[in-house]
Structure formats: C-alpha cells, structure tokens
N, C-alpha and C positions, 0 to 999 in steps of 0.2 A: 666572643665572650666580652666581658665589661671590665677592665682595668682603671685605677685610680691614677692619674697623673698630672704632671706639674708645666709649664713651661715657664723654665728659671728667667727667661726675659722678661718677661710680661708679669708672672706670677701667677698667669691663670693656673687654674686648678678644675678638672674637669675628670668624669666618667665617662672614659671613650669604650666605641667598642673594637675588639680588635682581633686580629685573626686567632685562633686556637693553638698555644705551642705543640712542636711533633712531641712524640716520647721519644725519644733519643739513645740510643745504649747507653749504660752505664747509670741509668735513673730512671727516676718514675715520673706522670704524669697525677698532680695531684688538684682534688677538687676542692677548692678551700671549705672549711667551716664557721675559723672565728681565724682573724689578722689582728694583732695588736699597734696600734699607732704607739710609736717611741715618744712621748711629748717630750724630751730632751733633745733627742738626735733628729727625729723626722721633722720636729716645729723648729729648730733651727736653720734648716734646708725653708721652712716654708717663709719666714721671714724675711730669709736673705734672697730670697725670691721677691719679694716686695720689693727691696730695698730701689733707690736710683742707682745707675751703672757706678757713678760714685761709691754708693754706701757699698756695692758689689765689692769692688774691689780692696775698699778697708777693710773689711770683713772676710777676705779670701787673700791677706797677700803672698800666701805663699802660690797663689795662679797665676797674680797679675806679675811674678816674677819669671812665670813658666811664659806669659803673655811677652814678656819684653825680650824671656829668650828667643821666641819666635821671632820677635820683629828683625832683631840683629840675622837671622839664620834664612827667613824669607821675605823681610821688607814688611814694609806698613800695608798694602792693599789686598798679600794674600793672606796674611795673619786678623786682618778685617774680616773679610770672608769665612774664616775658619772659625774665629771666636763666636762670631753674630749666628752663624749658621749652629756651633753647637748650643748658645743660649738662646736660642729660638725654635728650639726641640723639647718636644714633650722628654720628659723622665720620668721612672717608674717610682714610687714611694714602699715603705715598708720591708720591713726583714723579719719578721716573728710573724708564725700563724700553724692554723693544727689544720688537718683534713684528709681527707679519705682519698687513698690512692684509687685511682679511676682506670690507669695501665701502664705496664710493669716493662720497663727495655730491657733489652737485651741484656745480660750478666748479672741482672739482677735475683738474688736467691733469696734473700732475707724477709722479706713482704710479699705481698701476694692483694692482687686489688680486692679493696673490700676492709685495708690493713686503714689502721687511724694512724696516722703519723704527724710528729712535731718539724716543722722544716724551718733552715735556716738561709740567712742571705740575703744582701742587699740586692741582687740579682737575681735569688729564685726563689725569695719568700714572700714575694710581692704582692700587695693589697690588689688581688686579682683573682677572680673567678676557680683559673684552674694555671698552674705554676708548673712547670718542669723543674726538678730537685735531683740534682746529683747524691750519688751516693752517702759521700762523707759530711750531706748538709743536711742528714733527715734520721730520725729514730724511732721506732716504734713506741705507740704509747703504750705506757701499762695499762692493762684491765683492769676499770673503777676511777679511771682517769676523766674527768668533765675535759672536751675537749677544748671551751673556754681556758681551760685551767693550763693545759697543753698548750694554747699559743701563747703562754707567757716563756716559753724553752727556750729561743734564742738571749733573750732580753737576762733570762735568770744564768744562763750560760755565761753572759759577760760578768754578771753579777760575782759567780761561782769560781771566774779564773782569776778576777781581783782580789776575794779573798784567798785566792790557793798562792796569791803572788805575796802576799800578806803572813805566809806560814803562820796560824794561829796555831797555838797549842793551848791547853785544859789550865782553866783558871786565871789567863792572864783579861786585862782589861784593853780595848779598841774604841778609836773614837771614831764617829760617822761622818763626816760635812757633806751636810746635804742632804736631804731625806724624801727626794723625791721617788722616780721609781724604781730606779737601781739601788741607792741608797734605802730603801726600805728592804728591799733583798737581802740587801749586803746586812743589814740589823738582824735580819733573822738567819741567815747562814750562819753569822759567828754564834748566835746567841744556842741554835742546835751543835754549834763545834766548842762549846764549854768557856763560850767568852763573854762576858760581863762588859756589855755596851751602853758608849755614850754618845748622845747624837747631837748633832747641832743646824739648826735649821732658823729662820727668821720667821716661819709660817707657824705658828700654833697649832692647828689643825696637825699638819703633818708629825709635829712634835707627839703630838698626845696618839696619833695610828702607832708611831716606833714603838711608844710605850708600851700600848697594847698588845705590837707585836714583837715583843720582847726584848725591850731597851730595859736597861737598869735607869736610865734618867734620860732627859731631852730637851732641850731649850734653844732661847737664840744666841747665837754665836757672839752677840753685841752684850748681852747678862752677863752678870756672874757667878749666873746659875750655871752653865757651864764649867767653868772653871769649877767650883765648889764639887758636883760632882765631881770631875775626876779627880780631884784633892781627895775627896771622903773614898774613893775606892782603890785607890792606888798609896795612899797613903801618903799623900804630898810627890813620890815619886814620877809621876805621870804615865801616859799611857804607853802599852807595850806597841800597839799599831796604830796610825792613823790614813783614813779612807777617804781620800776628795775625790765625792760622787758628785761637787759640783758644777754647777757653771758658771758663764756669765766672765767680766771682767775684772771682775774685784781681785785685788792677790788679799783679801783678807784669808780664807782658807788655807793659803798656803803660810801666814802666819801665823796664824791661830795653829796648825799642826806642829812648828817648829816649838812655838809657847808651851804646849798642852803634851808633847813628847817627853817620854823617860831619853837616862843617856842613853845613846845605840839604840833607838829607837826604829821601828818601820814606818817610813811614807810611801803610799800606795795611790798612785793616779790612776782614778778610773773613768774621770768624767774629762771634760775639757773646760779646764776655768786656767787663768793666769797663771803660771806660773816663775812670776820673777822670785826666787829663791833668796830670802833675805842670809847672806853667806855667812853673817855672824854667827846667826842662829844657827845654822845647820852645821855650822862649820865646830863650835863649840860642844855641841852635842854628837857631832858626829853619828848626825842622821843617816838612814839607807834609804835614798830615795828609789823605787822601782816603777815602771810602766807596765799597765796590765794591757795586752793586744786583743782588746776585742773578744774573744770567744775560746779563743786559746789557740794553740799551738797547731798548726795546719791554714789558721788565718793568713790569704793573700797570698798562698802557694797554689798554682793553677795548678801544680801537680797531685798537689791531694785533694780542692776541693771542685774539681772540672775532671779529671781522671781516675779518682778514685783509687790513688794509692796511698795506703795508710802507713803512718808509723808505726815500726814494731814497739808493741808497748815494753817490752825490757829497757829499752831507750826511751820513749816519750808514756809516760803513764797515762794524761789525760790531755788528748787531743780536741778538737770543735766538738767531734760527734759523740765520744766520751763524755765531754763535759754535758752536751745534752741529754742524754740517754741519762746521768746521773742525776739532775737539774728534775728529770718528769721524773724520775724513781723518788725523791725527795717530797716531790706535791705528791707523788700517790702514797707514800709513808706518812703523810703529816705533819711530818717535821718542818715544810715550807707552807703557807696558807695565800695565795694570790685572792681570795676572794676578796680579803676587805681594801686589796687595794683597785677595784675597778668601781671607778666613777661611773662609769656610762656603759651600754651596750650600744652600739646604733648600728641602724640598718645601714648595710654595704650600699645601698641604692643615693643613702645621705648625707656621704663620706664628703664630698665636697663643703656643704651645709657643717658637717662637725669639723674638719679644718679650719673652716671660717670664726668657728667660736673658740675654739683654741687659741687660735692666731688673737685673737681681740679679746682674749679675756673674761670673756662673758661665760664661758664654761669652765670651770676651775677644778681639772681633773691630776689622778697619780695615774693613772692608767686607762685608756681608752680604746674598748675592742669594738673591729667591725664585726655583722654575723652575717652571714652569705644565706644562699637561697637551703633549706631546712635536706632537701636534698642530699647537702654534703653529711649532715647526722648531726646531733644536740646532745648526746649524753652526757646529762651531766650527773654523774656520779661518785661524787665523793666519799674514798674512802673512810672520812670520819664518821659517815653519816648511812641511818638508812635508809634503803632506794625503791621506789616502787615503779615497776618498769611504764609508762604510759608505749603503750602500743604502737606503731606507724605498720597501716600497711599499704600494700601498690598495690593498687587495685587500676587492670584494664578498663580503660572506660567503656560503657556498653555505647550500643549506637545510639546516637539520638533520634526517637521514637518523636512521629511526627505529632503537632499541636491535634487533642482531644479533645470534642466538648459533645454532651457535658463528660464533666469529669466523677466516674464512679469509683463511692467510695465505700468501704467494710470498716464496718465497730467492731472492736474484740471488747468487750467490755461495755458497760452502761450505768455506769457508779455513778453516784454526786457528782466528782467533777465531771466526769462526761456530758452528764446531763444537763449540767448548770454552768458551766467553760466553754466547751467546745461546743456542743450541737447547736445551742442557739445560735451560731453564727455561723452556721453551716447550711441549717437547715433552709432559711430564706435567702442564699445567697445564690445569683445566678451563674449558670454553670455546671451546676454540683447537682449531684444525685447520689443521692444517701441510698446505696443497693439493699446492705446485707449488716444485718446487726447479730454478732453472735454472744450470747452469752452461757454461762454455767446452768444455768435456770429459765424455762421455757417462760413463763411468766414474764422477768426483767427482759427479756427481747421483746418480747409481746409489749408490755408496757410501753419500752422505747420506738417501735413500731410505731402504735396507734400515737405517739404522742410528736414526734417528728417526722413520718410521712417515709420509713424507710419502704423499699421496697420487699424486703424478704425481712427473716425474722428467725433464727436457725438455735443451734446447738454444735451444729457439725462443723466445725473450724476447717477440719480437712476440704468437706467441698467449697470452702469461700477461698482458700489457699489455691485451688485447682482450680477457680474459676478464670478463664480469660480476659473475659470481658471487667474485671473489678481491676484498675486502678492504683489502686494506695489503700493501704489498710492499716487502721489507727488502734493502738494499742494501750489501752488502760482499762487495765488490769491491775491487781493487788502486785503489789513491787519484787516479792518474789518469783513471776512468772514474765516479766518483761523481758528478762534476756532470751530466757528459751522462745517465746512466744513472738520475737523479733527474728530471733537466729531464722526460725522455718520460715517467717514470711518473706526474707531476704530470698533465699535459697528457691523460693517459689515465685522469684519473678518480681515480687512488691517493691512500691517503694512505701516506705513506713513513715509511718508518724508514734512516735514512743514516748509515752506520758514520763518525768521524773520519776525515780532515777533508771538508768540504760542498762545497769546492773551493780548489786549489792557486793560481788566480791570478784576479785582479780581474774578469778576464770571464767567466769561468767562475760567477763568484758573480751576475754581473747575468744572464745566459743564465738561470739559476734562477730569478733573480726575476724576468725577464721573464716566463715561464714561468706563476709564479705568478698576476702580472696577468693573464696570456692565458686564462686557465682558469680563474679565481676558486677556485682551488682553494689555498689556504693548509696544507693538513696535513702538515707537514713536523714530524719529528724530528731532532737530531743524535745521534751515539751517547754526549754528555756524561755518563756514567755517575756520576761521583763525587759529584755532588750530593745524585745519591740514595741516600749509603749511610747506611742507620741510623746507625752510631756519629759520624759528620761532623755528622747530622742533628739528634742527639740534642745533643751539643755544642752546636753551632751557638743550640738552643730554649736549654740550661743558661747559655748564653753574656749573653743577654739581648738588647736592644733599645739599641742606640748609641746617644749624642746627638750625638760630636764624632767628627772623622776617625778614620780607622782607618790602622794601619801592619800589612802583611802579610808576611811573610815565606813561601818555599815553593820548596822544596830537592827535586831531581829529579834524582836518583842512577838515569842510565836508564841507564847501563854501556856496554858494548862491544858490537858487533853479531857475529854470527860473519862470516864471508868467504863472498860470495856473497849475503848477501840480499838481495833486491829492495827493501828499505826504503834502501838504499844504490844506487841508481840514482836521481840527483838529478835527471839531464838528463831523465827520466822521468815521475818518481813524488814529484816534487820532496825537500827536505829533510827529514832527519828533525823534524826541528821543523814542520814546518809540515804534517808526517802525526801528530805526537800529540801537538803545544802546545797545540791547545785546549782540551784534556781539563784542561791546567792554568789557563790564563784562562780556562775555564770556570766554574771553583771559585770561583779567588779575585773573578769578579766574583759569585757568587752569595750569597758570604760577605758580599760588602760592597755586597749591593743593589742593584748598578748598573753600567752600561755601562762600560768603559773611553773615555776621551776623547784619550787619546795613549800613546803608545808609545816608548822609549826602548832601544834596544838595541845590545851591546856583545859581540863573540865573541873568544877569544883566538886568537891566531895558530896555525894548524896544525890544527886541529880543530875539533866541532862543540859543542866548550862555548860556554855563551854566557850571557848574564843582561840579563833585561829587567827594564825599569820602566815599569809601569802607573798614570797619575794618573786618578782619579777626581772625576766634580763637586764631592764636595762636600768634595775636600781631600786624601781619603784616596788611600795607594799599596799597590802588590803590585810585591814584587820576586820572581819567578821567578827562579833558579841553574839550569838543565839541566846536567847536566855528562855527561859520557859515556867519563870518567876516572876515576872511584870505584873503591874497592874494592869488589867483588862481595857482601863481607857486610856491607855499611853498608843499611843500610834504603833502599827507594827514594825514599820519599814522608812529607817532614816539612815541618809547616807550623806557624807560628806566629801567630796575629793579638791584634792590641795596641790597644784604646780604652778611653778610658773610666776608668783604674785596673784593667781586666778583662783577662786572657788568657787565652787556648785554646791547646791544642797538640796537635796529632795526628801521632802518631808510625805511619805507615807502616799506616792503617786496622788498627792493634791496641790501640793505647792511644789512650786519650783526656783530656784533662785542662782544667779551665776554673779559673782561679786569680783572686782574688778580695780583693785587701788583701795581707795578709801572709800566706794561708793555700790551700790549697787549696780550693775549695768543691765540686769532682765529681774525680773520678776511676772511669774506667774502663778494664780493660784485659779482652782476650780473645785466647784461642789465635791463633798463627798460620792454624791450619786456618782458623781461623772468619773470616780477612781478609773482609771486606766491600766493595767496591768499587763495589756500587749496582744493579749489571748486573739483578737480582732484581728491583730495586723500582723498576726505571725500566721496564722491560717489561712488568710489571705496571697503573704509570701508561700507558705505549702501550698498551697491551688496552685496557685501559677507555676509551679516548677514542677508538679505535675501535670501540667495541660501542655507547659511549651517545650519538656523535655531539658530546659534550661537550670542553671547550678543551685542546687537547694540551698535555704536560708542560712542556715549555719556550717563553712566548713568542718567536713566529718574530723578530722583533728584538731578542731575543737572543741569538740564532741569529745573525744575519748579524753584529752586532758582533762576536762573539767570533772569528768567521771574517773579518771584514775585519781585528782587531787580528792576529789569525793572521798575515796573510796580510804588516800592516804591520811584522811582523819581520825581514824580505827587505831590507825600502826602509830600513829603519832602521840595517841594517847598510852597503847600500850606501851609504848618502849622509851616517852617522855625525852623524845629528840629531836629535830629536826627532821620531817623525811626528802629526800630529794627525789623528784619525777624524772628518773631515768630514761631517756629513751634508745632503746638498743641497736647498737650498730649493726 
C-alpha cells in the first residue's frame, strides 16, 4: 500500500509503498476514503523538517534538552548515532481521516466491515491507504454522513474538548484568536452552544468565513474593530471566554485575551502560540487560565487508546471516542458545516506536490483533504440537502475476447441523428461492417439499408440480440427506450453504443446497472461526443495541468423547437434537458477531471431556460446557461474555463483560444464547415475497443454520474435546493 511520509532530516516528503498493517485484536483494518491534512499541526512538523539542524533545535527545545540528557547518560558518540538514526527516518503524517472498514479483529462487536468509520490518531489515522484503528480511536459514522465530511472527526474532536474546557453557558459572549481551522470550529461550536462570538484574525478572508459561519463580528486583532465589538456586546464588560486557537510566536494573543477578558474570566489554550503571561494582567483580573489535551480525556494513555479500556462515563463523560462520535452526530445534525472550510480536495497520489504548496504558500488553504482510490466509497450525503444516489457497481470483468476484424455492427434505430452523425462515419471506415439495422418500420431499415450498405435490414430486435456473430450494437432510439433497449443488449452479450441520454429517470439508470451486474458485462458507451473533438482537445493539452479550482462557465444557445417535435413530449420522452444536458455535463466534468458531486438548479418562469451549478471535489464549479430563447444567429456553444491565471474559450467548436498572463498564448480558429463536435473520433475510439477488446472511451462511472447529475436537475428544480450525488456505501 502507499503511505505519505516525511524524513525530518532531509525533509524529504515522499509516497512510499509499504507493507499492508495486520488487523490486530482489539481494532479494525480500515480502507481510507478522504485524510485531512492539519495545516496548523502537520505544516508545522513539515517546516521544521526544513529547517537547518540549527533552526531544528530552536524550534524543538524541549528535545535538544532530552538530546543533552543523553549526552550526560551515554556520551557524545552513542547519543550521535541515536539522534541521526531517528532524524534520518521516514515518519508517518496525518491524524484525521474517514473510511471503510475492510476487517474487523478480534473483540471487536460494534462494526462490521463494510461499516464507514471516523478514525483518530497520530499513529493510526495516518495519510495511508489502509490504517489499523484501535478501538477507542474510531466511531461509526452516521447515515447521511459525506465521508469527506467524517474526516474532519479528529480535528473537530480537539475543537469540541477546547470548548468543553471553556464551559460555555446560553447567552454569554467568547472570543476567538485565530480563525484558522480549529478556530473556525471552535466559532461554530459556541455559536450552536448559545454563545455570541468574537473572532480575531489578521486574514480577512478568514474573518468574513467566521462571520458566515456564525460569528457575531470578526477582524484583525491589530483594529479596533475588535475591541469595539466586544465593547458593543458585553457592554464594556468584556468577554466571558477567550479561545487561543493560535499560533506562531507572537505573545500578542495571549494579550489581547487578558485586555478583551471580563473579571474571572476563562482563558483556554487550544493551539500552540506563546505563551509569556503578562502577570499584571491576569493577575488583576484574576483570569482562569486552562489547557485543552488534544481530543480529550483518554489522550496519551496507552491504556485506553492501544487496549481499549474505556472510562466509566459516571466518572469521565466525554472521553476521545465520545467526543468523536458526538463531533460526526453534530455535522450530521447541521449544527456544524465543514464544507465551506475545504480549500482543496487533492488526489492521495499528489500529497507530496500539495505539502509543497502549503509549505511555500502558494496554496492558501483552512482545510485540505486527501481522497484515496473511489474504492474506499464518496458519499457524500448531506443531511441538509437532497440526494440522488449515483450508482457504483462491481462488475467481474469478462475475458478479453481476442482482436476482430472486420468489426460487425447493429442500428437499433435510424433517425436524423443516426443517419447524419454516426453512419457517415462508419459506413466508409475500414474495418466495420454495418450487419444489421433494426428499426420500428420496414421501410426506415430498408431506406437505411440501401443508403449505407447495411447487410441485413430487420424489424426483429430479438434475432439481431441472438445473433453471435454481431459485435456492438448502437442504440438510438427515441430517449424513452434507451434504458430498456440498452438493459437487453447488455444482458445478450453486446457491447453498446447509447445515443444521449442513458436514461430519463433513477430507475431506469439502476435496471442498467443491474444489468450490468447480472451479465458482467460492463461495455457500455454514452453518445458524449464533445469530449472528443480535436479543437476542445487540443485546447484542453494547450491549456495545461491545474493546480487550484477551476471556474467554468458554458452558455447553450439550443434555440426554439419547431411545433410538433417529439423532443417536446415531456410526459414521454421526458425534458429537453434531460434528452441533451449531458452532452453539457459531460464536457465540463471532462474539462475538470472529475465527477460532479451536487447539483444546483434554477429555471425561469414559463419556459425551458434554466442554469445549473455543478460543484466539484476539489472546489471547482461549472455553470451551465441552457436557454432556449436566443437568437437564432448567436453561436450555440461557448464556454469559458478559469484556473490558475490561465483561460480557455471555445467559441461554438470553431475557434479556440487559451490565454495565458496578459497575452494570448494559442489561438485557433477554423471554418464553420469544419465544426468538429467529436462524433469522428469518438467512433473511431468505439471501434477500437471493440476490435482489441481493450477499455472503452469513457469510464462506465462516468457514465452514470453525469446521467445521475442529469437526471438531478428535475429534483433540483422541484425542491429548489442543492441536490447532492450520493453515492452508497
């Protein structure tokens, strides 16, 4: 398995691989899904891994003391040996992270693999593949828990015993220092425990997140704007708690808390910044200073969190595991919200690469999670919000079936687009043999027959389904027979090609992928054509490789229908949107690497415009416009994408442009005639993964998300929320 770690000597920072932990009694063996990097506690370890042996030891003296107790106890040459040898050892990084138990030791009764659990530990909540978790450092997560949301449980844990060390009570006033990642917890714990918060930070940004998430005011510690609030809400008296969530070496915070305290006031350390206690102050006011430990009560006893004996709660009420277990009950009640504090998702494979930008700045994040291989599970399902399950299924792979040529292929279908999309580019291509065209009506085969060179020409679906010798069988058809007309060809062996959309409503999509299961047959294409068109493509390479979110923009000037078309029989063939939206979520998740994870949609009154919002993991959106009120000579198809200082813009698959600074850096434009919309070189990829048996163009779960986000534009409308694409554990 592939572990994240450090060697404090050198300061490398590396993805090793490394053997797999046993399961052990007394815990589980857990598969990570999402780790939360600490950017307070972990980037401090990564720093001072930088540092020279010098800056090591200012920065650690309480080692370099343990360092000189050695010398005095074994001499200068074995206390060499010992120091160099442990700082020239990898170490493991991270304590927060959520995932699915994978196998269950001995004594264990509470989970059962298969269970989503929050794990804690600088030991065994490790930015790693798969973590062994004692009992008393793991909690089950609630149902309707995003498990992104879950690996915030350790981090909100500390959060939660700072304020319990803080005793707030209803209506008094707290001040915050600090408003990083704990420090924004800690804003919203009090503010759900009836306390009226003030926060103090130097960053803006972060100032104006507390507010949001539920500060009565917020500024920089150096204003007096600060001060002013807690004047206006305590009445001159000052505040009943004060919170140092922060760090660094300033002892400003610990003045500022003496300053801004009522008499008998609470000071509560939760971060690690200075502390020289100015004695007047505290001493006149007769401050209570206390220390919050980490996670609570059980923290650093190898007896409860390596053995698993717990305290009785008559004596200790809320222990590590307690405080976690109450920490995720919190985010699945609502009362706590981690989303708007994650700056980044990034792939586990990157983790070195996003330390790197931490460490230097260049990434300027509250919270940064890793996401591990899809395997461990993605639900994200918030209880605030509604959910629309996106499917995952495991599908055995079939054998691979040796290279065929030519390659025979069956029409279901021979409509306009068939006949003017697909077959011309089929019909003269070598390789391919156009066997069997079925349609509803003797006639439209017949037509399609004599006009591209099919070999048969039928009615009978069933015997093109039974036929052996046929290949791949391509389905376009009216949009309400897609699912059904996919399910059987699955089931009979094909592998398919399915015109937009894959299916019109939720069941429709699981009948498919039951399907799939049932047959172990996975060869499913959608008709998402625009991915593949060279000029998109070409852009897309010109464009480069992102580091930070992306903003999308993508404007769909699809105009007016005539009167009569069947794409207008909703109670049918359902909505226009939901017959050719995912041509456009198809793009923009391709653009941006990644599934969509919710959906947000808004239509105007009277008609079928409408504009969604697509948020993605790792931050970034796509806003689709559909309008179907344009004017006739407005381009249909413009899109914009924005990261990095970089842009792209494609104007209607004829121009293209990727902008770069202040300048242009590619420009491309070509005929109208020469419109490229992909149909070529997506058909091209179908042949060939048909002929060599090799992975079809589009992976199948991306397939289903863009057809479940589809399909969540219906629900979105009706319920006028958010929906989130769940996917189930």
């Amino acid at each position: 398995m592939k572990q994240v770690v450090q060697n404090y000597k050198s300061g490398e920072l590396a993805v090793l691989d490394v053997p797999v932990p046993g399961c052990k009694p007394g815990g589980v063996l857990v598969r990570s899904a999402f780790s939360l990097i600490s950017t307070g506690t972990e980037l401090m370890k990564v720093s001072e891994a930088g540092m020279s042996m010098l800056g090591k030891a200012r920065s650690r003296p309480d080692q370099v003391a343990k360092v000189m107790q050695s010398v005095a106890t074994n001499g200068v040459p074995a206390t060499y040996r010992k120091v160099m040898g442990k700082l020239d050892s990898y170490t493991p990084l991270g304590y927060s992270l959520c995932g699915v138990v994978e196998q269950v030791g001995a004594g264990i009764d509470d989970v059962k693999v298969g269970d989503l659990v929050a794990c804690a530990g600088n030991e065994h909540a490790l930015h790693a593949e798969l973590n062994w978790v004692p009992k008393n450092l793991y909690a089950p997560v609630p149902d309707g828990l995003a498990p992104r949301h879950a690996a915030f449980g350790t981090v909100g844990s500390i959060a939660l015993q700072g304020v319990r060390q803080g005793e707030p009570q209803l209506g008094e006033v707290a001040l915050v220092i600090g408003l990083g990642l704990i420090g924004q917890l800690v804003v919203q714990l009090l503010a759900a425990s009836g306390v009226r918060v003030v926060g103090a930070d130097p960053d803006p940004a972060r100032c104006e997140l507390a507010e949001r998430l539920g500060a009565a005011a917020a500024g920089d510690p150096a204003s007096a704007a600060v001060e002013s609030a807690v004047a206006e809400l305590t009445g001159g008296h000052g505040v009943d708690q004060v919170y140092l969530a922060a760090g660094g070496g300033s002892n400003q915070p610990v003045e500022l808390a003496a300053e801004l305290s009522r008499d008998r006031g609470r000071v509560v350390d939760i971060g690690k910044c200075r502390l020289d206690l100015p004695w007047n102050a505290y001493y006149e006011k007769e401050l209570d200073v206390r220390f919050s430990r980490s996670y609570g009560p059980g923290r650093y006893d190898p007896e409860y969190e390596l053995e698993g004996r717990d305290y009785p709660i008559g004596y200790v009420r809320w222990t590590e595991r307690r405080n976690l277990a109450c920490f995720l009950d919190l985010l699945a009640r609502g009362s706590v919200d981690v989303e708007p504090l994650i700056s980044r998702v990034a792939e586990f494979d990157d983790a070195v690469e996003t330390y790197q930008r931490l460490k230097d700045g260049e990434l300027k994040a509250v919270a940064v999670l890793f996401r591990y291989s899809r395997r461990a599970g993605e639900a994200e399902l918030p209880a605030q919000a509604p959910a629309v399950d996106v499917p995952v299924v495991d599908v055995k792979p079939a054998p691979v079936r040796a290279a065929r040529t030519p390659v025979r292929l069956a029409f279901v279908g021979a409509g306009n687009y068939a006949t003017s999309m697909l077959l011309p580019h089929l019909a003269q291509r070598d390789g391919v043999e156009l066997s069997t065209v079925v349609t509803t009506t003797a006639l439209s085969a017949a037509n399609a027959q004599r006009k591209f060179g099919f070999t048969e020409a039928t009615t009978d679906l069933d015997a093109v389904l039974g036929d052996k010798s046929i290949d791949a069988v391509f389905v376009v058809t009216r949009h309400s027979s897609h699912a059904e007309l996919t399910r059987r060809a699955l089931l009979a062996g094909k592998t398919v090609f399915v015109e937009k959309p894959l299916a019109l409503t939720e069941d429709e999509l699981a009948g498919v992928l039951a399907a799939v299961e049932e047959s172990g047959n996975d060869r499913l294409q959608v008709g998402f054509n625009r991915r593949f068109s060279p000029l998109l493509r070409e852009a897309r390479q010109r464009f480069g490789t992102r580091t930070g979110p992306a903003n999308l923009r993508y404007l769909v000037n699809a105009g007016r229908l005539q009167h009569g078309s069947w794409y207008l029989q909703q109670g049918t063939e359902g909505s226009r949107f939901a017959g050719e939206g995912g041509h456009f979520i198809d793009t923009a998740s391709w653009l941006l690497d990644a599934d969509p994870e919710s959906v947000y949609a808004v239509a105007t009154s009277g008609n079928e415009d409408l504009q969604l919002v697509l948020r993605y993991p790792d931050g970034s959106t796509a806003t689709i416009s559909y309008v179907t009120t344009g004017p006739a000579g407005f381009p249909k198809e413009t899109l914009d994408l924005v990261a990095d200082g970089r842009a792209l813009r494609l104007d209607d698959f004829v121009r293209a442009a990727v902008y770069d600074g202040r300048r242009k850096r590619w420009v491309s434009s070509r005929l109208p005639k020469a419109r490229d919309k992909g149909q070529s070189a997506e058909l091209a990829a179908f042949v060939k993964a048909v002929r060599t048996g090799g992975p079809m163009p589009v992976p199948l779960q991306s397939l289903v998300a863009t057809t479940a986000a589809t399909l969540a534009v219906q629900a979105g409308l009706a319920g006028g929320a958010p929906v989130t694409l769940a996917r189930p554990r």
